[in-house]
C-alpha angles and dihedrals in degrees: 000000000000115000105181130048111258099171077183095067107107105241091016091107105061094036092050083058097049087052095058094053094048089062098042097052100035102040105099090211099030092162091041084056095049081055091047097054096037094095079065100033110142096008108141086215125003126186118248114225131196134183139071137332123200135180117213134188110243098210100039093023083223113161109243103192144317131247125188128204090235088070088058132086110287084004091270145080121251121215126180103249087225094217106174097214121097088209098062108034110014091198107035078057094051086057089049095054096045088050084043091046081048095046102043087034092048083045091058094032114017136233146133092055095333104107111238088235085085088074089068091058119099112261129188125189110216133189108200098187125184126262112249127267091202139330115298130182106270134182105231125187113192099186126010123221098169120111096223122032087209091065094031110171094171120136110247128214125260115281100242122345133187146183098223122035093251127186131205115226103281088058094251117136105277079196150082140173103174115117106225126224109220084249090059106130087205080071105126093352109129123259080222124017092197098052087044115101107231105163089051087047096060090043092054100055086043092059096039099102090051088052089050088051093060097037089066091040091055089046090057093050086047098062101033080056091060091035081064091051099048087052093251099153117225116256116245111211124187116220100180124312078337121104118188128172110223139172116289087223133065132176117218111191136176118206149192134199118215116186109223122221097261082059100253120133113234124178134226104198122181098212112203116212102213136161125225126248102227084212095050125022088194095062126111112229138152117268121259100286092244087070118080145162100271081060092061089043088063101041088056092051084045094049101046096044094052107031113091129148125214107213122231119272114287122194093234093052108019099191085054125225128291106241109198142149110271115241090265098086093153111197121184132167122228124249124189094213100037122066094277098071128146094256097055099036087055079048104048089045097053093053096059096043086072088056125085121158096331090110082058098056093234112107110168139137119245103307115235135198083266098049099030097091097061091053100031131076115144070202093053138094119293100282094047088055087050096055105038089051076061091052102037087045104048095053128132110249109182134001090194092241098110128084103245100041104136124211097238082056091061091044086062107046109125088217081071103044100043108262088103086089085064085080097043095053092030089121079055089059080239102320112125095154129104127268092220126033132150149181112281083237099037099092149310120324139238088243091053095052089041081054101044090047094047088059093042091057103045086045078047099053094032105259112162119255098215103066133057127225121229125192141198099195129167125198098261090172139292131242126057117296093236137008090246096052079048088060100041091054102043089043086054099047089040079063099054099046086054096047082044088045083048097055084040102063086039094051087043091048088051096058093049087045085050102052090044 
């Protein structure tokens, strides 16, 4: 029985309808059903529960009364399987990036609990992209003549010329002169796989996080540093019976990883620029006055030209990789009347945060010794080349149960030196970090919205608010019964977004009109 929704399928399309029908015309309760299933509307693939639901009185703990799954529509619950990729579940990922639009926006202007005083901080948003591991086929723009950047028609310049003919080592073309559409498969792709690194290439997107962490470390010394030149004193808070003197300046960021279509991870980051309350560290206050934006400016540009990390020893490379920003550290200041401005950028960043390796070509789930080979040539395209350098390099050397296992080759087992997760995010060409991360002040939290939408729908459907629910639940399947059941429900909750996107621009267009 089908469980997810393929309109390519040949003959999908009519039984799908007949389906459809079938349900409509046969359920007792259809409409009952279209309210049952609306948790899940519009889910690719939600998860079926069954079990037992109770309601329980908070203050007594005295059970109310008991539901089981078999008095529900098709006898079981349905749940969104939330997943965050737009490739995978269209709708689960447009929740995700209205909670992320709501996370990185409340972080610039406040809002739900973060005081509005944070849109007066200086605030930079900065791109720290990777160096390159050998020349691909790229689409570049000099100057741009077009009106609007999302419908650019501008012509760009030729891939790679050159004067000479010039070949690499292993005689293919160093050269190109065509001038790509943003469409152009060749995109990313190497020039030549075999001078390309590869391997640096996944360990560079492995250590990556490691290299971020120190980058904003690095930001915050850099400006306590000039806090102590321009006489700004240190702030001594008490935790307990604990004193500690600390920077007067912090820097809260959220930020968000793209994978560019070399296969390479780059990050966008909003870097707050905030002070400390002596009184409550967890307050949110202005910076000393003698620290401003152009300071910040400066401390990202610092940080990314001197932070590297060299990675642990590898057997394969003994001295280990250099892992450091590439030269395109991009760093722009927001304007509320310019095109950077805090709604697009939240935009822009949400969108990104329900994307994962798609850009690249390459969608599967975590690879496996079963499933590698048909991903994986260290003689394939460049993809294949990525995936299979995780793989090589993450692999297990030695388990020390063997006789002549030296001491110098434990030493050198990746497993012990960090390169073993390279298996495990291989599907992720070496990527095993978050999309979205933040600061813990920075702003509101996912939790916090879930929360927040789950009281505004049982107010919405009536639940009282004085019970909880709790539930003994066991996994029953996931996906729709039928295709047709697939198409009811996602039909039904389509509906209701547009009719939500609709209020939304009125309600929108009254409170210009208001403040006109």
């Amino acid at each position: 029985m089908p469980t997810t929704l393929d309109l390519h399928r040949p003959g999908v399309a009519a039984g799908r309808d007949a389906q459809a029908l079938h349900r409509a015309a046969t359920t007792p309760d259809y409409f009952g059903w279209l309210a049952h299933t609306s948790a899940a509307g519009g889910c690719t693939r939600p998860i079926r529960l069954t079990g037992t639901l109770t309601a329980v009185d908070p203050t007594t703990g005295r059970v109310l009364h008991d539901r089981h799954t078999d008095d529900l529509p098709d006898r079981t619950l349905y749940k969104a399987c939330g997943n965050r990729r737009a490739a995978q579940c269209p709708d689960c990922a447009w929740v995700y990036a209205g909670d992320a639009f709501q996370v990185v926006r409340c972080g610039l202007t406040g809002g739900k609990g973060v005081p509005a005083s944070v849109a007066r901080h200086p605030v930079v948003f900065a791109t720290f992209t990777a160096p390159s591991f050998g020349t691909v086929h790229h689409r570049h723009i000099a100057r741009h003549t077009c009106a609007d950047r999302r419908r650019c028609d501008c012509r760009p310049a030729p891939c790679h010329a050159r004067r000479t003919a010039a070949t690499c080592r292993h005689g293919r073309p160093a050269a190109c002169f065509a001038r790509h559409d943003t469409d152009d498969p060749r995109l990313g792709q190497p020039l030549c796989l075999d001078c390309y690194e590869h391997d640096h290439q996944a360990v560079w997107n492995h250590f990556s996080g490691e290299l971020w962490r120190r980058t904003k470390q690095a930001i915050e010394r850099h400006l306590a540093a000039l806090c102590r030149r321009r006489g700004i004193r240190p702030v001594r808070t008490i935790n307990g019976s604990r004193v500690r003197t600390v920077s007067p300046v912090r820097v809260a960021h959220g930020k968000v990883a793209e994978m560019q279509r070399r296969g390479a991870v780059h990050f966008h980051v909003l870097l707050r620029l905030d002070g400390v309350d002596p009184d409550d560290r967890n307050a949110l206050v202005p910076p000393p006055a003698g620290i401003t934006v152009d300071d910040l400016d400066a401390a990202v540009h610092a940080a990314a030209r001197q932070i590297t990390v060299t990675t642990p020893p590898h057997p394969d490379r003994p001295a280990g990789w250099l892992v450091a920003w590439g030269a395109q550290t991009d760093v722009r200041r927001l304007d509320s009347t310019g095109d950077i401005t805090d709604r697009s950028v939240a935009a822009y960043l949400a969108k990104y945060a329900t994307k994962s390796t798609e850009i690249t070509g390459h969608c599967s789930t975590r690879l496996t010794p079963d499933t590698i080979n048909g991903y994986a040539d260290p003689d394939g395209d460049h993809l294949a080349r990525l995936i299979d350098a995780c793989w090589h390099l993450g692999r297990p050397t030695h388990t020390g149960t063997s006789s002549d296992t030296t001491a110098d080759e434990h030493r050198q087992d990746p497993v012990d030196s960090g390169y073993a997760g390279l298996r495990r995010w291989a599907h992720m060409l070496g990527f095993g970090g978050h999309f979205l991360t933040k600061a813990r002040r920075y702003s509101v939290t996912f939790g916090l919205l879930r929360d927040t939408r789950t009281t505004y729908r049982r107010a919405e459907d009536g639940s009282d608010g004085d019970t909880v629910t709790v539930g003994a639940l066991s996994f029953a399947g996931s996906g729709w019964l039928t295709e047709g059941d697939a198409l009811l429900a996602n039909t039904a909750a389509a509906r209701r977004r547009e009719s939500r996107r609709v209020g939304r621009q009125e309600l929108d267009a009254q409170l210009v009109g208001a403040a006109a």
